[in-house]
N, C-alpha and C positions, 0 to 999 in steps of 0.2 A: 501556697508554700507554708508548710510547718516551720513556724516558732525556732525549732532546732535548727532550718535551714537557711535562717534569714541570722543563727548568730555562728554559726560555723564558718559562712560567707562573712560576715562582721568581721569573726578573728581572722579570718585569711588575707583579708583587706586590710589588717593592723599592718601584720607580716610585711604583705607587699609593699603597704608604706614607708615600713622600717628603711626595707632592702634597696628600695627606691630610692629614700633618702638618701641613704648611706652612698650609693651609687652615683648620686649624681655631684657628691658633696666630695665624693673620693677620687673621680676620673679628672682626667685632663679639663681643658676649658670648653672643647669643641666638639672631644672624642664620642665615638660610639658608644662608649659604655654611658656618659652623660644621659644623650638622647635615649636609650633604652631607660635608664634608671629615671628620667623625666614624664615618659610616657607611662614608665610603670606607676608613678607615684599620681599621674591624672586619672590614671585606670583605678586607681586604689581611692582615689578620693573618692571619686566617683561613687564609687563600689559599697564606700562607709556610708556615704549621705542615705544612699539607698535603703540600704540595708537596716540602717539606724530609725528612720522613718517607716519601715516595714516593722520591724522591732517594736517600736512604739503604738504601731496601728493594731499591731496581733493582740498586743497589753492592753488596750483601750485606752492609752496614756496620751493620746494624741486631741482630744478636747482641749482639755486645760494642759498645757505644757508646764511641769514645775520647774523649779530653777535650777537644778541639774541638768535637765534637758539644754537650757540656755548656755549654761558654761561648755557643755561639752560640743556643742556649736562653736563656739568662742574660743577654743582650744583646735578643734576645725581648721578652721582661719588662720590659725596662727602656724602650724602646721603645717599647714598650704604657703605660709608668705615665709618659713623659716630659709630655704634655699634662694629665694631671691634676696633675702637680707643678707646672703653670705657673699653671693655673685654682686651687688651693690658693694658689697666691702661695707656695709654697716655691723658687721657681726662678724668674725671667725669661725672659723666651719667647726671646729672645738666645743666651744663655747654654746652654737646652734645641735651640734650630736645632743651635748648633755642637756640641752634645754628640751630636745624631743626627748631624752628619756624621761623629765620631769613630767609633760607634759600627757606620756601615756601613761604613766604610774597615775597622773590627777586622775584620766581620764578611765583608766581601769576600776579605778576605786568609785568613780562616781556612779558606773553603769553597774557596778556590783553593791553596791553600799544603797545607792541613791537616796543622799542624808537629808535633802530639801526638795 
């Protein structure tokens, strides 16, 4: 797979995450839209990790991982556990929206910048 196709799939899989989030953070506690916006945002993780380490292989970036690579793992994670912080009630689902938008603005910036 061309370079192109492993980042077009990348950005579709930001998308899907967003939508995902949003869905699962906006629906009822039990409802359908929940469990669709759950499986989408599994599907979407999935999709990034992928895609991200495809990314990395096509660049020859993947020997030595720099520490951009590391954050945007770490950002990963954190993304993935934002919705259970919400449904724990450790976090408001508000508070968790705006932190995903911080968190792909880092994460935009790092895959197009990559400052370290």
């Amino acid at each position: 797979m061309s370079l192109q196709h492993y980042h077009i799939i990348h950005l579709v899989a930001v998308m899907a995450l967003f939508a995902g989030t949003g869905a699962a953070l906006a629906a009822a506690d039990h409802g359908p839209t929940r469990k669709f916006g759950a499986i989408l945002r599994g599907v979407a993780l999935l999709l990034l990790l992928v895609t991200g380490f495809g990314l990395l292989a096509k660049q020859g970036i993947m020997k030595s991982m720099p520490l951009w690579v590391w954050c945007k793992l770490a950002i990963w994670v954190i993304a993935a556990l934002l919705p259970v912080f919400v449904k724990r009630k450790l976090l408001p689902a508000t508070a968790a929206v705006l932190i995903a938008l911080a968190l792909g603005s880092v994460a935009a910036w790092l895959g197009y910048m990559k400052p370290f």
